[in-house]
N, C-alpha and C positions, 0 to 999 in steps of 0.2 A: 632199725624200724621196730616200734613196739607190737607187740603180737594183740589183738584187741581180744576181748573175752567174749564169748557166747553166752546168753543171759537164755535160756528157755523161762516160760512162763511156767509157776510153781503146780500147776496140774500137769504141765509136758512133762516136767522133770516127775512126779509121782509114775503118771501112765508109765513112762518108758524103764524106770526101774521095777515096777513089777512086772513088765513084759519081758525084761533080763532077767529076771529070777527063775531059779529054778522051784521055788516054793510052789506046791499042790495050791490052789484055790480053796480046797478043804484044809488043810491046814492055819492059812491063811485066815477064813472064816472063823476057825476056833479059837487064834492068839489074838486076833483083834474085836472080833464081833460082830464085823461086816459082813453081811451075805456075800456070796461067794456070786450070785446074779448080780448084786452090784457092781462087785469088781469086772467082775466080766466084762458089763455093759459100761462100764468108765474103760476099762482095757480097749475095748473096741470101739471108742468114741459116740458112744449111742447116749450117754447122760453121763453129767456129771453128780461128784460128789457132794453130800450135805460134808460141813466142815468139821463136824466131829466126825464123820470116817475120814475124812483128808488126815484129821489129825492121830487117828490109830495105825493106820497104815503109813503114816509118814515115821510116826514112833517105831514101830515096828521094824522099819530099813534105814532107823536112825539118821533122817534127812531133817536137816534144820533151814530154820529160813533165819538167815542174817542180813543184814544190810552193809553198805559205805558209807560213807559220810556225807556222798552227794546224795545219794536215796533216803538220809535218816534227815537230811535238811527238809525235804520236798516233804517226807509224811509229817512234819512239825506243821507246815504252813495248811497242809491240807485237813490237820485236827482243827485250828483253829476255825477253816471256813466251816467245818460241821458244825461246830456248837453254835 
């Protein structure tokens, strides 16, 4: 039987790796730029992130967003209906 994959949504997967971190908050704030009340308040699910902090904090804990080939089909079809 094939074992199926757990997919979290790319803000679960952020929250929950910085709430396993042992990284200070202050720390934090200094290598990325993000307030430190930000993170907190995405940590504690009270707001979310603008995407340039998604994107400093994800660089930060080296998290990449890649796709399959059944997910890179679906964002082709869904460029086209935007334009």
């Amino acid at each position: 039987m094939k074992k199926s994959k757990v997919t979290l949504p790319i803000s679960d997967l952020l929250r929950r790796t910085i709430a396993k971190s042992d990284v200070p908050l202050l720390a934090l704030e200094r290598e990325t730029g993000v307030t430190r009340a930000s993170i907190r308040r995405f940590v504690n699910g009270e707001q979310f992130l603008r995407l340039d902090m998604a994107d400093a904090l994800a660089t930060y804990f080296n998290l990449r967003l890649t796709s399959d080939e059944k997910a890179s089909n679906s964002g082709r079809s869904l460029r086209r209906k935007v334009r």
